[in-house]
N, C-alpha and C positions, 0 to 999 in steps of 0.2 A: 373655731371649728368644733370645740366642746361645749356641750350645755345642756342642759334637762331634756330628758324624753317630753316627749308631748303622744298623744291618743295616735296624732298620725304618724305617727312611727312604729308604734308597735308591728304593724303587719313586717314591713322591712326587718324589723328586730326578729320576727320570728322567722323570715327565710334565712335567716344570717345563721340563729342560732340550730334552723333543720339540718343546712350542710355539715356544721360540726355533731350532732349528735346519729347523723347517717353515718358519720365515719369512727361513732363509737371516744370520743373524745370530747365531748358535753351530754350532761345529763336532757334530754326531752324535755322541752315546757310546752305548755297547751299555750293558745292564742287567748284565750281567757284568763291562763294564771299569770299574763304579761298584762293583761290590760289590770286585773287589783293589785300588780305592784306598779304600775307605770310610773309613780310618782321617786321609786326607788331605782330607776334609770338613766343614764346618761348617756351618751349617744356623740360619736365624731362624725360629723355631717358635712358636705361636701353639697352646696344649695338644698336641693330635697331629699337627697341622698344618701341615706345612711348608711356609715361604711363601718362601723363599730359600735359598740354596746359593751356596758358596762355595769351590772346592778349592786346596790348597797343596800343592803338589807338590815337591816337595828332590830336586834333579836334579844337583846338582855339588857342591863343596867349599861354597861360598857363595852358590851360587845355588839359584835357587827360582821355580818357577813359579806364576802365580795364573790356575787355570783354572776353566771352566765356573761363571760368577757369572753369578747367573739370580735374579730376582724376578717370581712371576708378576706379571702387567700389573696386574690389578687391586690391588695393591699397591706400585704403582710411585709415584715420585715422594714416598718416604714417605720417602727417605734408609736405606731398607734395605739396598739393596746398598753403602752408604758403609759402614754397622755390620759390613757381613760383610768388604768389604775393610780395614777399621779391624782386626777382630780377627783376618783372616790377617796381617795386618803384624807385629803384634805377638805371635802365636806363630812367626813367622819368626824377629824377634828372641830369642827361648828356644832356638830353634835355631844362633844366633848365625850367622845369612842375612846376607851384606850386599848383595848384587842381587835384586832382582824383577824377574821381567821377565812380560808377556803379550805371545799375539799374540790382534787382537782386530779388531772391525768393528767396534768404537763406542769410536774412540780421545778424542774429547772427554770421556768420563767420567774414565777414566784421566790425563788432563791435569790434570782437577782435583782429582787425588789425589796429582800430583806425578811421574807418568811423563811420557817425554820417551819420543816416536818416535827408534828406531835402525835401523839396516840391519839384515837376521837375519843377516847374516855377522859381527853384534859377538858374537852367543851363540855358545855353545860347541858341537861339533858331537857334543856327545851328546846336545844334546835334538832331533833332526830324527829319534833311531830310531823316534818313536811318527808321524814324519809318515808313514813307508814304509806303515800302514796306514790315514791318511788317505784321504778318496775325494776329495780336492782335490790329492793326489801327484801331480805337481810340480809345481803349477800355483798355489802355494799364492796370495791374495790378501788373506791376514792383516796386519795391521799390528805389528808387533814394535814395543814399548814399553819401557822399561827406568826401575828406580827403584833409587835408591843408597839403601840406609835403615841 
């Protein structure tokens, strides 16, 4: 039920990811900034269906970011978003990642996957070039997370 985004997912990825950032709980992506990471998505699908999303971002030598994980509601609580952060981990590692990091509004998930809150001054200051188009610049009030794997 997990496996690589493909083009025709994106649209579904972005109604998934509108409901959470309507509710102020993910950051906003355009339908465009999904389709030039597509390759960096993964998705829990149900036939055509896509009920989860998950991106891995490789931002530095070792490092890697775990962005935009969304389960719609009605499928929450199902440990779906575990399976999607389980197999970004582990295509991190094929990459031979040894940081993760998120920045996020629901840091108790990430706790129980083995992140630990850091300052964002512990990351490196090439991932803040995508906050310059954030609409929260510079006021950011993400929680920066960090996992050694």
């Amino acid at each position: 039920m997990i496996r690589k985004a493909t083009v025709a997912d994106m649209k579904q990825i972005h109604r998934i990811l509108q409901i959470f950032s309507a509710q102020g709980t993910l950051l906003p992506r355009s339908l465009m900034a999904l389709y030039d990471h597509v390759r960096d998505f993964c998705v829990y699908a149900e036939d055509d269906e896509v009920i989860g999303c998950c991106g891995l971002q490789i931002c530095w030598e070792d490092m890697a970011e775990i962005r935009s994980l969304a389960v719609k509601p009605e499928h929450q609580h199902k440990k779906i978003g575990s399976h999607l952060l389980e197999f970004s981990m582990e295509e991190a590692l094929k990459f031979k990642i040894k940081k993760l990091f998120t920045l996020t509004y629901v840091p108790q998930f990430f706790e129980l996957h083995g992140f630990a809150v850091v300052d964002k001054s512990e990351l490196p200051q090439k991932i803040w070039a995508d906050c310059i188009n954030c609409v929260k610049f510079p006021d950011c009030d993400e929680i920066a997370m960090l996992r050694h794997i």
